[in-house]
N, C-alpha and C positions, 0 to 999 in steps of 0.2 A: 504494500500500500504506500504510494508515493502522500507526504504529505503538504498540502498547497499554502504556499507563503501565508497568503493572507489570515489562514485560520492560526498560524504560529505569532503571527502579528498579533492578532485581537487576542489568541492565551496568553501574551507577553503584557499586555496595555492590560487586560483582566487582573493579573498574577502582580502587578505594578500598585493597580487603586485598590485590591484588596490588600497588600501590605501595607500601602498609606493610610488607608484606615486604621488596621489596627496598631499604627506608630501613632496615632494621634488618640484613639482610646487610651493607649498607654500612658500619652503624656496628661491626659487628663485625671487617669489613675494616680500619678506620680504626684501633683499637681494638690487633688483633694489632700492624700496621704500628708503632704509636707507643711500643708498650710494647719492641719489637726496635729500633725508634728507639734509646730509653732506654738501652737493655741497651748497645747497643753505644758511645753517648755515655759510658756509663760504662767500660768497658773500654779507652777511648780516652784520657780522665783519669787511667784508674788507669796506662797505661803510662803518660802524660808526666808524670807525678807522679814516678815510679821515676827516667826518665832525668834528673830534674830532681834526684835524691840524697835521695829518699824513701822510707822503707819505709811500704807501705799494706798496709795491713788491712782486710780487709769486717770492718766492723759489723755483728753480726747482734743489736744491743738494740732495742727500741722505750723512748719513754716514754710512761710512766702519769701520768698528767697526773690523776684523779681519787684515785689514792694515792699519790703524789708519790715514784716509784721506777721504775729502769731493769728489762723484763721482758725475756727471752729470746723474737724472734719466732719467729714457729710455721712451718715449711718447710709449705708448701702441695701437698699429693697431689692429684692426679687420679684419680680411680679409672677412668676409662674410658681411658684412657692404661695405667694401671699404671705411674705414674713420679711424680717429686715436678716440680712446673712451678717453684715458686721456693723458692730455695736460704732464706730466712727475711730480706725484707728489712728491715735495719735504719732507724734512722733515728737520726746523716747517714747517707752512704752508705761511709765512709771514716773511718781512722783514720790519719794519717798522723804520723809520728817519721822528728827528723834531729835527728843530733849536730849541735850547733851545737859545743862545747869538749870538752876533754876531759869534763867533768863536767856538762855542764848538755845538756839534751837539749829540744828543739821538738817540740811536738806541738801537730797541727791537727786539728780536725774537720772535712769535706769531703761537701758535699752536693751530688749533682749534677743538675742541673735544664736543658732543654734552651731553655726560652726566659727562665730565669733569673729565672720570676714565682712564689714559695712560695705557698701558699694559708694560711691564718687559722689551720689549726690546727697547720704549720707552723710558724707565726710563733710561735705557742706553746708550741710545743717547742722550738726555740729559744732562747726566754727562759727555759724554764726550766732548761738544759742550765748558759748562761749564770749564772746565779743559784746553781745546788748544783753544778755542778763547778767552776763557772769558769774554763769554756775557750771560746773562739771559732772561729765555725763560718762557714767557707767557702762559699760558693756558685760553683761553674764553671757557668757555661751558656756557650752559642754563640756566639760574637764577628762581629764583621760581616763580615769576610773569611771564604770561604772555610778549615777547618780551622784557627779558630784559636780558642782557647779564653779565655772571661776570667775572672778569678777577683775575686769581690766578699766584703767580708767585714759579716759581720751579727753 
């Protein structure tokens, strides 16, 4: 049985969008996984932050980085859900206060990042948090043991 180009064409263009599909299922697998990663690295810092004698707060500010001011993020709906998927995430992720005396009080900023690498436009928010508030911002990512957490400060 000879077989005709054309039918080896269209199993090739076939066997092509059924692998792009399921590389793009994948990444959407990957994608949910990492962000419930996330969520829960964060809810993990914010208890050992508490038992550590901190009060934490979500940050629900971004910065505007092009008009040089802290804006209220936007809680993100789903419409096909009918629910809101994120609560408005700030950036850091944490505000944390501890009396240090009677009268003076500590306050941190606390971002949390699970392999503890910011990206660029991070870093620029950062510096400019640094710059007009003048406060210093936390990094917890993942420590190399098992559940333990490190905290870096930028």
């Amino acid at each position: 049985m000879r077989i005709v180009p054309n039918r080896d064409r269209e199993r090739e263009y076939l066997l092509e969008k059924a692998n792009t599909e399921i590389a793009h299922e994948n990444k959407k697998i990957r994608g949910k996984t990492s962000r419930a990663a996330g969520k829960a690295f964060e809810k993990k810092v914010e208890k050992k932050l508490e038992e550590e004698g901190w009060m934490v707060i979500k940050f629900n500010k971004q910065v505007d980085l092009e008009n040089n001011k802290l804006y209220t993020a936007k809680a993100q709906f789903n419409p096909f859900f009918g629910r809101i998927v994120g609560e408005g995430s700030g950036f850091p992720d944490f505000i944390c206060i501890r009396q240090d005396t009677r009268v003076n009080w500590i306050v941190q900023l606390v971002e949390c990042k699970t392999n503890g690498i910011l990206d660029k436009m991070e870093k620029r928010k950062i510096e400019w948090i640094r710059n007009n508030l003048h406060l210093t911002i936390i990094v917890a990512s993942k420590g190399e043991k098992r559940g333990e957490i490190k905290y870096e400060f930028q």
